[in-house]
N, C-alpha and C positions, 0 to 999 in steps of 0.2 A: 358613848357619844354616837359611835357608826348605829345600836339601836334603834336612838333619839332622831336620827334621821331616818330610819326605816323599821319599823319594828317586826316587820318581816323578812329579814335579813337571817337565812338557814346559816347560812357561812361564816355569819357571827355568834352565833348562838353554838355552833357547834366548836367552832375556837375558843371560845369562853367556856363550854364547858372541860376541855380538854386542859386547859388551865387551872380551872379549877380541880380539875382530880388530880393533878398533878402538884397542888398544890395540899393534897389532900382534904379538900372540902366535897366529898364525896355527894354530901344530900343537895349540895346547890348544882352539882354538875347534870345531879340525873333530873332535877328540875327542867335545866336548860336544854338537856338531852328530850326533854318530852315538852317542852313548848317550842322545840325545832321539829318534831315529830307531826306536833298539831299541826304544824301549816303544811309539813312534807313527809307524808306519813309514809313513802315509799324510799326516802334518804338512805341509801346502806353507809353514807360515813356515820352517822348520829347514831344505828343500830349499830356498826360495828363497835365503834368505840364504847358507846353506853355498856355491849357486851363483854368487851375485855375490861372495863374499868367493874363490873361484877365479877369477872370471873376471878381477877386481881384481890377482891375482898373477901374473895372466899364462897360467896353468891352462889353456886355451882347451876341451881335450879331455874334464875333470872337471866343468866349468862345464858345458858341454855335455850332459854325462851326468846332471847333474844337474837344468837344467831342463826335460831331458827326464821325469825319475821325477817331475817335478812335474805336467807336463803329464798324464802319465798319470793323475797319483793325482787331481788337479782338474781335468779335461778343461773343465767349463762354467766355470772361474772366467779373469776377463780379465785380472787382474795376473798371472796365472802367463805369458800369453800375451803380454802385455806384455814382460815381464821376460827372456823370452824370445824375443821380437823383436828387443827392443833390447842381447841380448846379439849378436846375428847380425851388428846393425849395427856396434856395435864390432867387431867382427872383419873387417868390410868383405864382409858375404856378405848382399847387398841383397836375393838374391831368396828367401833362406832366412828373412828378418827377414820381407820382405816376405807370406810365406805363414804367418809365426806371429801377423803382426798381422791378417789377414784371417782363420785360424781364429779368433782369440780375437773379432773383431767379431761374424763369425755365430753365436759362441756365446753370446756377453755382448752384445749390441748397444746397451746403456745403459753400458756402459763407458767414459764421456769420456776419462780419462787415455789408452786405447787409443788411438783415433782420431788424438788429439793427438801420441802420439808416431809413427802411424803417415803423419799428412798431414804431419810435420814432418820427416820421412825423405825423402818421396816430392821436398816442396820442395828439402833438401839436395841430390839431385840432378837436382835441374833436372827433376823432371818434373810439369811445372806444372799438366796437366790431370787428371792423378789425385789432386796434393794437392788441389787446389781441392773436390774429388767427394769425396775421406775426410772435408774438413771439414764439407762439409757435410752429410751423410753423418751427422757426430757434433752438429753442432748440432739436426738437424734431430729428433733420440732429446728431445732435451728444450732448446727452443731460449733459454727463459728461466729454467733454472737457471743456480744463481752457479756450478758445476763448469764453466760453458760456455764462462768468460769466456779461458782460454787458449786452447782452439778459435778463440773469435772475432779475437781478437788477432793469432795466427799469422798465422790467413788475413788479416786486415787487412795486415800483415807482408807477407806473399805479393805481395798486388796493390800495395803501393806497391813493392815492387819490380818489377814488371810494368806499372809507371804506370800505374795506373787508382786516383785518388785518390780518386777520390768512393767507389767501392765500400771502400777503405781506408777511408776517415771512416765511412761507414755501418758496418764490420764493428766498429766502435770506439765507435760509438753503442749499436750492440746489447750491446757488453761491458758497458758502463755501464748499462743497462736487465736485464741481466741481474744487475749486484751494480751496486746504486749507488755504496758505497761503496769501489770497489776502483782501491786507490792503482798498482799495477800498471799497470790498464788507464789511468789519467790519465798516467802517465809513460810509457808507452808511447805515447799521443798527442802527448804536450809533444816527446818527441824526435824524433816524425814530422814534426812542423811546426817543428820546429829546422832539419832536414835538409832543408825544401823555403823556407827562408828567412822565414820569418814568426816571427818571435821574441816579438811581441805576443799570441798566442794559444800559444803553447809558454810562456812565462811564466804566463800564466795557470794553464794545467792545472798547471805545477810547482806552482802557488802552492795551487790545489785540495786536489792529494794532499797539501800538506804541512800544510793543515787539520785532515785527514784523521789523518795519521801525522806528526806536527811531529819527531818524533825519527829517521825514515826516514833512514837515511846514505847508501842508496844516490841516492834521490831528491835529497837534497843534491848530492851530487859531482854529479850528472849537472846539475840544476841550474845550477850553477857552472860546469861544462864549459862549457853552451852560451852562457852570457854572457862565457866568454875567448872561446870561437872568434866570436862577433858580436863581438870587441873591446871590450868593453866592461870592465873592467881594476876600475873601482869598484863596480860592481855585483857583480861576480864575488866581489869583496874583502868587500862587504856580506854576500852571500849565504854565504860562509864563515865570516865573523864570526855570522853568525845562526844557524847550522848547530852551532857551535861552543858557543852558549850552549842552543840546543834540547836539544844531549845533556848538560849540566851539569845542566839541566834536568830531565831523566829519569832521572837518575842517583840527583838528590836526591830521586826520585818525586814531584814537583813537577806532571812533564807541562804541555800546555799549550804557545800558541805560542811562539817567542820573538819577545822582544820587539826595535827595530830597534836598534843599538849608540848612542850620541849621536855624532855630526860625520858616521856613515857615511852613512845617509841621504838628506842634501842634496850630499855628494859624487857619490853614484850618479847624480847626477839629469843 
């Protein structure tokens, strides 16, 4: 209909195509991807997308040619460079990934998402003193926005795998200072301190974010995990049972915490 009223309507044409690859009708999306082309042949959402919906099929050489024409048509924008990094990486071509994520730095140098994907490549392979330099690097653009807090995280990430815990908790502190409210960054803590045997303060922070987000599923399961692996079999059982009623709970947009089951409780203890 929105067409039939404008048939040059970019915005719909590239909604429509996104739909349709996502409904898997691949040849009509790249149709609509290149009759949004022909009126806006400089569009980087229609090249972006046309290119991840090829790189998604396997495409490797179309994908390619496409976030290329992207590149050119948005040289200063960082998600084109992005997206184009991280197509390189999928294909296992690090140092081609590696030179799209550093043009797109010097040209967007406030680009957090860049940075992020770019010090999280560098860690994948093992190269510890360049990731640690891109993150900070990306934090360093704006260190107490809330866009910072996967930045911070990673690298928190990074150094507890590199055993240096204190600089972990501090990079974990800053996530938190930078969005207080970001249930991410507390579960991301809770399972740090699961992993180095303190279950007393990883319960905690679970128990935070789920203040926070009481309907959080991922937060649950993980939650749960860590009171099977401590052995803990009734607490686990509680925390399922609570998890169980938080989403009944949301469901009937109710929200709010859940409340404890009756008998589970004193079992846990």
């Amino acid at each position: 209909r929105s067409l039939q009223l404008n048939g040059a309507n970019v915005a719909t044409l590239h909604a429509w195509g996104v739909l349709e690859w996502r409904c898997g009708h691949t040849d009509l999306a790249a149709t609509l991807f290149q009759q949004g082309l022909h009126i806006q042949p400089h569009n980087k959402y229609l090249l972006q997308s046309w290119a991840c919906m090829e790189a998604r099929c396997g495409s490797a050489a179309s994908a390619s040619r496409l976030f290329a024409a992207a590149a050119r048509k948005q040289s200063a924008d960082g998600a084109v460079w992005q997206a184009r990094g991280m197509h390189y990486r999928a294909q296992g071509d690090v140092e081609r990934a590696r030179r799209a994520f550093a043009t797109g730095c010097s040209l967007e140098p406030t680009h957090t998402p860049l940075f992020h994907a770019w010090g999280s490549m560098e860690a994948e392979v093992s190269n510890v003193t360049a990731a640690r330099a891109i993150f900070q690097r990306g934090v360093w653009e704006r260190p107490s926005h809330p866009r910072t807090v996967g930045l911070w995280v990673s690298w928190a990430l990074l150094e507890e795998r590199c055993g240096d815990l204190k600089a972990a908790r501090e990079y974990l502190r800053a996530a938190l200072r930078a969005e207080r409210f970001c249930v991410f960054a507390r579960a991301a803590w809770a399972a740090l301190e699961a992993r180095q045997g303190d279950c007393a303060a990883s319960r905690q922070l679970y128990e935070d974010a789920l203040r926070i987000d009481p309907a959080n599923r991922g937060v649950w399961s993980s939650y749960e995990a860590m009171e099977r692996a401590a052995r803990r079999p009734a607490a686990a059982d509680l925390i399922h049972a609570r998890s169980r009623r938080a989403a009944d709970l949301a469901a009937s947009g109710l929200g709010g915490t859940a409340p404890l089951p009756a008998g589970l409780e004193q079992a846990a203890r």
